[in-house]
C-alpha positions as CSV (number, residue, x, y, z in Angstrom):
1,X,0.0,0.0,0.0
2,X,1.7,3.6,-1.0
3,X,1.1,6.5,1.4
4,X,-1.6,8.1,-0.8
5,X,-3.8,4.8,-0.5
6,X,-3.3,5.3,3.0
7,X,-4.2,8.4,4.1
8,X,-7.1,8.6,1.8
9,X,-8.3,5.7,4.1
10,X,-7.3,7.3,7.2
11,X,-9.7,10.4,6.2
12,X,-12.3,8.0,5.0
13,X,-12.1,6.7,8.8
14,X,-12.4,10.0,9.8
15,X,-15.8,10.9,7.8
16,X,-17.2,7.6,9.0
17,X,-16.7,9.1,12.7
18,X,-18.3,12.8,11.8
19,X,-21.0,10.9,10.1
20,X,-21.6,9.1,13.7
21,X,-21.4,11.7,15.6
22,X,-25.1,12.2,16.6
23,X,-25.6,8.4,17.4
24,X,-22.3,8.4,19.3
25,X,-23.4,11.5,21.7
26,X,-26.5,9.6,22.5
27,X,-24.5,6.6,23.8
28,X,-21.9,9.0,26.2
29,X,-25.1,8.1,29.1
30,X,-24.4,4.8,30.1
31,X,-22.7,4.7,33.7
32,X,-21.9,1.6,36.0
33,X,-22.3,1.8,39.5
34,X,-19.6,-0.8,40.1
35,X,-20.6,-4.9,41.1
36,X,-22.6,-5.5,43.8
37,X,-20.1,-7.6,45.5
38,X,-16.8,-6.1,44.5
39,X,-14.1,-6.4,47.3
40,X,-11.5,-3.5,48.0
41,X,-9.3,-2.2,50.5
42,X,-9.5,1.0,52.8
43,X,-6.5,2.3,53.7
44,X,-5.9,3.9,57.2
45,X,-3.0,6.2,56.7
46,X,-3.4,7.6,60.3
47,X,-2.2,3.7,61.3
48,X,0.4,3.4,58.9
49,X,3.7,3.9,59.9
50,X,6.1,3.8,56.6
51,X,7.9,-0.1,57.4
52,X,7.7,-0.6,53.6
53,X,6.5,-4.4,54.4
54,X,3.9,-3.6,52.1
55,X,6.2,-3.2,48.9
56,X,8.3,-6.0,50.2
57,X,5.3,-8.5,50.4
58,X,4.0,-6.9,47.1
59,X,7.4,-7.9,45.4
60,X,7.3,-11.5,46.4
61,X,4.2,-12.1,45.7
62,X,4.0,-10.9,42.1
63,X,7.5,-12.5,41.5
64,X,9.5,-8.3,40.9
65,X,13.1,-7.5,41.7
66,X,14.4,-6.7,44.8
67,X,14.5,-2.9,44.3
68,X,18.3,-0.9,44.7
69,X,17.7,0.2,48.4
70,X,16.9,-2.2,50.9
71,X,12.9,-2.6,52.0
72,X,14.9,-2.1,55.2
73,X,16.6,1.2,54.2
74,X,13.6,4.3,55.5
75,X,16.3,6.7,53.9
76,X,14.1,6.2,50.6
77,X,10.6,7.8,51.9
78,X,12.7,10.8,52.4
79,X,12.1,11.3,48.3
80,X,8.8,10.9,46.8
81,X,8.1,8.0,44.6
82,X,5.7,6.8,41.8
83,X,5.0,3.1,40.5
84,X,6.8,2.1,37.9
85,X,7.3,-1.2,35.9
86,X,8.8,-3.0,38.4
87,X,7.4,-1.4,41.3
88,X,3.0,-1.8,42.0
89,X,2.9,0.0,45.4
90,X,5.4,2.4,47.0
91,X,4.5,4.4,50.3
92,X,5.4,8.1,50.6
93,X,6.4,10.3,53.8
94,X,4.3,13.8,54.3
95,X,5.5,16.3,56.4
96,X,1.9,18.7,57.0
97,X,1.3,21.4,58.9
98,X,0.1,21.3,62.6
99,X,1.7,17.9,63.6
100,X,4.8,17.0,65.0
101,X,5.2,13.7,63.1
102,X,5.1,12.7,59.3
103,X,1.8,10.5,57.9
104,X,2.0,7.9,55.4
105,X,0.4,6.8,52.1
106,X,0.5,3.8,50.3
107,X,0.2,4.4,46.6
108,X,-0.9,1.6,44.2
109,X,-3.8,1.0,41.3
110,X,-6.6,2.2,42.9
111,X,-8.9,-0.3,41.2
112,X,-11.5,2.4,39.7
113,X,-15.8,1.4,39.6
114,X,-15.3,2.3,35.5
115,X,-11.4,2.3,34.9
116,X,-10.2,5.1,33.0
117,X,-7.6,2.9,31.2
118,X,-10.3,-0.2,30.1
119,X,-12.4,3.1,28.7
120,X,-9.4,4.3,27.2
121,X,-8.0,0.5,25.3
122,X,-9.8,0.1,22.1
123,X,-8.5,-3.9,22.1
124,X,-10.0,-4.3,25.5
125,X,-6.9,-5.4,27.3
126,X,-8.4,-4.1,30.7
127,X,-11.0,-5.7,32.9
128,X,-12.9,-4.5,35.8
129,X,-13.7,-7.7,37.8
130,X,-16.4,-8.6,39.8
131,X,-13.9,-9.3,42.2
132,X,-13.3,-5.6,42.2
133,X,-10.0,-5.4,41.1
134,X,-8.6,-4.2,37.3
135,X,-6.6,-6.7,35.4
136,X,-4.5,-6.5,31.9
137,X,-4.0,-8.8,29.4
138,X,-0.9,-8.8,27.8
139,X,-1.4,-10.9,24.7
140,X,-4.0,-8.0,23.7
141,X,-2.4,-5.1,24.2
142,X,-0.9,-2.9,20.8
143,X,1.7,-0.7,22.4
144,X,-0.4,2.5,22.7
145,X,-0.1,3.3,25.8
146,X,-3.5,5.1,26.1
147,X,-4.0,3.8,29.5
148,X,-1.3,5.7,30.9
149,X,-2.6,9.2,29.5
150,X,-5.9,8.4,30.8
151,X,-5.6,7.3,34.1
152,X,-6.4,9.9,36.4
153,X,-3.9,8.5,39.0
154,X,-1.0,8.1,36.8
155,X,-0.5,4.7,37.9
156,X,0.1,2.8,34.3
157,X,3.9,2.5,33.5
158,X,5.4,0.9,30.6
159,X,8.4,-1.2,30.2
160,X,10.8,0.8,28.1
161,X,13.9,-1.0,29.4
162,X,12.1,-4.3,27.2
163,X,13.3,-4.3,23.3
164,X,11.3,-7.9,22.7
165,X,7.9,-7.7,24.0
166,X,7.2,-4.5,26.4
167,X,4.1,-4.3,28.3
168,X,2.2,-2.2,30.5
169,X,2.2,-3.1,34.2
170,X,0.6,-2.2,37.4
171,X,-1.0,-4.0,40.4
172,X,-3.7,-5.8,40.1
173,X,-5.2,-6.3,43.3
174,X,-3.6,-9.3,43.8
175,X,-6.3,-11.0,41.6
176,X,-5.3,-14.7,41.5
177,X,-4.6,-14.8,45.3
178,X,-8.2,-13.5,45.8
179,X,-9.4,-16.1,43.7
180,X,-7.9,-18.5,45.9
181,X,-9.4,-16.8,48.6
182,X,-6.2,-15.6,50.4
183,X,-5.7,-11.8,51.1
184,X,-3.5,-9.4,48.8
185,X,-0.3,-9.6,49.7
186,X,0.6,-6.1,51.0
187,X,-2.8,-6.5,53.0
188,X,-1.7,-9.7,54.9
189,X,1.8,-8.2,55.5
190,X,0.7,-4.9,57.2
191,X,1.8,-5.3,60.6
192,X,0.2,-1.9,61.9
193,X,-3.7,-3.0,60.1
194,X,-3.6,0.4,58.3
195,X,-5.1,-1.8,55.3
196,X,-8.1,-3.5,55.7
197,X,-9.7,-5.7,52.8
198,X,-13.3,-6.7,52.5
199,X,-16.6,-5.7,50.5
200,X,-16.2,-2.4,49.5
201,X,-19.5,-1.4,50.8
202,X,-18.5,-2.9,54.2
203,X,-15.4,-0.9,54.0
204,X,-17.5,2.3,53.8
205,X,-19.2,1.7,57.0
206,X,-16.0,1.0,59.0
207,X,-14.5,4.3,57.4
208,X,-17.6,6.2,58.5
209,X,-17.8,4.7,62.0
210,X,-14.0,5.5,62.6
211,X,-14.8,8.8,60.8
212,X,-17.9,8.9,63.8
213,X,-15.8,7.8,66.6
214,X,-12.8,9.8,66.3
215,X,-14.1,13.2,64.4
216,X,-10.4,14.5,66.2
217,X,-8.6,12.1,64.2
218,X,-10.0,11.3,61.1
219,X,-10.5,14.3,58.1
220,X,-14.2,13.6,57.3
221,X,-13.7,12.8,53.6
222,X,-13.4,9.0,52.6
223,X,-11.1,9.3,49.5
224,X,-12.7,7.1,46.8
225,X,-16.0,6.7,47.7
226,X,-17.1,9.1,44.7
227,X,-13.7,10.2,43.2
228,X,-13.6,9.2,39.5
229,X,-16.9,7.5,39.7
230,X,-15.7,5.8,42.9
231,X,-12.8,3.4,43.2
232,X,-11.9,-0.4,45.4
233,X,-9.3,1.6,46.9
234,X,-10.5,3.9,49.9
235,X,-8.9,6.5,52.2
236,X,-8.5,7.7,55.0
237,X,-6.4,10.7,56.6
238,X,-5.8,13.0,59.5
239,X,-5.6,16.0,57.0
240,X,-6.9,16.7,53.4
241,X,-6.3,14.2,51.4
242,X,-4.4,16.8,48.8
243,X,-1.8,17.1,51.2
244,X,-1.0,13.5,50.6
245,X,-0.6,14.0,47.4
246,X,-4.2,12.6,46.4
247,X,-5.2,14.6,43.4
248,X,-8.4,16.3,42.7
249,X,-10.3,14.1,40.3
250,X,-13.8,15.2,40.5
251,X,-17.1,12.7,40.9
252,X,-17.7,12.0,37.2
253,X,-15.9,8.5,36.3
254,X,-13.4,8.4,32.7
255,X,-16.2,6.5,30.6
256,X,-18.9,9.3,31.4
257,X,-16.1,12.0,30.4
258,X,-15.0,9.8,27.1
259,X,-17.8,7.8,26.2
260,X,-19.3,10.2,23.5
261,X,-15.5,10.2,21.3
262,X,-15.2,6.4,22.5
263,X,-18.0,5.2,20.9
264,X,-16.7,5.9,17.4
265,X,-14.4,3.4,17.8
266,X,-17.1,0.6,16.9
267,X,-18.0,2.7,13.6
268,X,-14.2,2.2,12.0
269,X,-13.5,-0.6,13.6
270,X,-13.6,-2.6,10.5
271,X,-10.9,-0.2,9.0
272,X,-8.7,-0.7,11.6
273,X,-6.5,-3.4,10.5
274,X,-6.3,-1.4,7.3
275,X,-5.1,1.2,8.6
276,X,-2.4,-0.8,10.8
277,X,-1.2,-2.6,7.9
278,X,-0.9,0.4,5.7
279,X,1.4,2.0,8.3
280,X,2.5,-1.1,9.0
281,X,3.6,-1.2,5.2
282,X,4.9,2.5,5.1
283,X,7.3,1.5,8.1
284,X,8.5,-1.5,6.6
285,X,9.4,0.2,3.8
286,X,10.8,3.2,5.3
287,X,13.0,0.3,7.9
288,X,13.9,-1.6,4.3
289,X,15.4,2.0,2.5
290,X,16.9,2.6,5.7
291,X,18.4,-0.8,6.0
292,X,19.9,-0.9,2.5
293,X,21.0,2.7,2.7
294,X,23.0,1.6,6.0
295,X,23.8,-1.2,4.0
296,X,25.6,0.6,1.4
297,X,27.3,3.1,3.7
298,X,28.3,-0.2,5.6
299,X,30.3,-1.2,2.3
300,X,31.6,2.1,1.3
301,X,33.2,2.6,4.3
302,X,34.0,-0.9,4.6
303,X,35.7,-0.8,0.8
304,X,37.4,2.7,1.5
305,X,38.8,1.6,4.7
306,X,40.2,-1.5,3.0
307,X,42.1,0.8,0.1
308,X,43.7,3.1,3.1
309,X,45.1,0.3,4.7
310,X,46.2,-1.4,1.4
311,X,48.1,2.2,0.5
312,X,49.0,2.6,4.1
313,X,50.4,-1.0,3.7
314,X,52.3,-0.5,0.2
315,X,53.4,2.8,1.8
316,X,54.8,1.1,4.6
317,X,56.2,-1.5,2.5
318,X,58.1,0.4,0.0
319,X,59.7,3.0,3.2
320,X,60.9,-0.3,4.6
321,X,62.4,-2.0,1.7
322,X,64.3,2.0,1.0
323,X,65.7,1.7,4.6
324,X,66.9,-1.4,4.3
325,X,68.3,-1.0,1.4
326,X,70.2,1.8,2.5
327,X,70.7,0.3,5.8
328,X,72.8,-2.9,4.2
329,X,74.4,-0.2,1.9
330,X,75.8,1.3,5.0
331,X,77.1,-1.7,6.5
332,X,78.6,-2.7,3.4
333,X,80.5,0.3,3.5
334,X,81.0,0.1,7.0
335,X,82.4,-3.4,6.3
336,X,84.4,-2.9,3.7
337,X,86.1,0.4,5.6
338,X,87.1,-1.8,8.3
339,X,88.7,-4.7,6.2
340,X,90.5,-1.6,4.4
341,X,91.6,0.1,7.8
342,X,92.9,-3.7,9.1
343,X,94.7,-4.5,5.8
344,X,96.1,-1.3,6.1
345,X,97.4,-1.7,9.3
346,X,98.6,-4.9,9.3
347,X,100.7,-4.2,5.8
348,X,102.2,-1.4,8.2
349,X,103.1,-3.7,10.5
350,X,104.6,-6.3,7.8
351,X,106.7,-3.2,6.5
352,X,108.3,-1.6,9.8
353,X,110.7,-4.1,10.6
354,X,112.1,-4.7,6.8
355,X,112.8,-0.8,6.9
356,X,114.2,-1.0,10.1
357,X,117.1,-4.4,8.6
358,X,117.8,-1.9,5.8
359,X,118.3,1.3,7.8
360,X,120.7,-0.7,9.9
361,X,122.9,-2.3,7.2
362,X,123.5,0.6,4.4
363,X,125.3,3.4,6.6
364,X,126.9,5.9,4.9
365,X,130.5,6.8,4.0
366,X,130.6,9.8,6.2
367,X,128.9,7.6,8.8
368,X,131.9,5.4,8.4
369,X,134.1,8.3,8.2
């Protein structure tokens, strides 16, 4: 397919999703209230006090790295930290006004009643679970990384240290151990109960009573109980919650927000793997020109290096044979002055003593006189 085929279809997609438009605004009212059933976990930050047993338990369990400092090590809550690819849950220090000792918040996917990021995938590699918790399939996923744009939370991360076959990671609830009916595992390693797993709606009526009980203690706001549409994760706190770094997401959930643009994705559908193969084709070819360019670079550098050395070599060659030429004329002559110089004095010597005979018997007739 050539690039004019292509984008013609790309703005045929386009006109398909204008000509929707009216049947796709009527469809932005469905909302989910979440299932009836759905676990979660409320999290007590005013128990918590930053051991880190929660990422250590949350690495084992989900089979991650050992991370560069020590679970051990404290000296890392001192810098604030965000998920990543290798890391699902990481607790943060806050230092807030108008108490004399720091609070702590555990930060992981907070499990969202209509998740931003299954709204957001067009291959559907998210799932909200009646379980409660959000899960990703791997095997679905195209790269887009939609998910992480759309999640109010930021939680999302990608693995951009994978060449082969990068995915998107992030907890998941611990999902298979609540299958097996066991707890999550940062949950069952708590050693302080700051997390507390169970029904979600049950988890809203011990927030409230603590809320009740201890009106000195507890801000009354139970973090995501409405936020986003309401989420499996819940909060509580000593001081506003946006002092813990909990941002302001408003009531309305992601697929109320998106639904309206989101459901033009059914209308071009169909066109879809066009389109992917056509810039699937356009790349290739680009990669292949690239490739054969590099190629040919490769050789011409490959073939000019190859005639430097071979004058380099011949150059080398011919300076050698000159000096040693001139280095064996030189000891010839050297040679051939020293035989000289000994035949020379050793025919002195053969001379001095037959001159010496003759001086002694020839004297001369004064001499005898």
């Amino acid at each position: 397919m050539d690039r004019r085929k292509f984008l013609s279809l790309l703005g045929g997609a386009g006109l398909a999703s204008a000509m929707g438009a009216t049947k796709v605004k009527a469809a932005g009212t469905h909302t989910f209230n979440g299932y009836p059933d759905a676990m979660g976990v409320l999290h007590d930050s005013t128990r918590c006090i930053g051991c880190r047993k929660c990422e250590q338990a949350c690495a084992e369990v989900n089979n991650l790295p050992k991370p560069e400092v020590a679970y051990d090590d404290l000296t890392v809550l001192d810098t604030k930290r965000r998920t990543d690819a290798k890391t699902y849950t990481v607790v943060n220090k806050y230092n807030t006004a108008g108490l004399d000792h720091p609070i702590f918040r555990k930060q992981q996917c907070n499990h969202c009643q209509e998740p931003a990021c299954a709204s957001a995938c067009f291959v559907k590699a998210f799932t909200k679970n009646p379980d409660g918790s959000v899960t990703y399939n791997g095997d679905l996923c195209v790269g887009c990384r939609y998910c992480m744009v759309a999640c109010p939370f930021g939680v999302p991360t990608f693995e951009y240290d994978d060449p082969l076959d990068p995915l998107v990671q992030k907890c998941t609830m611990c999902h298979p151990r609540i299958q097996e009916g066991k707890l999550p595992g940062c949950v069952e390693k708590c050693p302080k109960e700051a997390l507390t797993f169970g029904r979600r709606e049950d988890l809203l009526a011990i927030a409230r009573d603590r809320i009740r009980k201890y009106p000195e203690r507890y801000e009354n706001h139970i973090y995501g109980e409405k936020e986003a549409g309401g989420t499996s994760w819940l909060y509580l706190s000593a001081v506003p919650h946006t002092e813990l770094g909990m941002p302001l997401v408003g009531k309305t959930s992601a697929p109320e927000l998106t639904s309206g643009a989101l459901g033009a994705v059914p209308m071009v559908v169909g066109i879809w793997p066009v389109l992917l193969a056509g810039a699937y084709g356009i790349s290739k070819r680009k990669e292949k020109i690239a490739a054969e360019e590099q190629a040919d670079a490769v050789r011409e550098a490959i073939d000019k290096t190859k005639a430097d050395a071979d004058n380099a070599m011949k150059t080398a060659l011919d300076k050698a044979a000159k000096d040693k030429a001139a280095a064996v004329d030189r000891e010839v002559k050297k040679a051939v002055a020293e035989a000289q110089q000994s035949f020379d004095e050793k025919l002195a010597a053969m001379q001095a003593p037959a001159e010496a005979e003759d001086t002694d018997a020839g004297n001369s007739p004064e001499e005898e006189a």
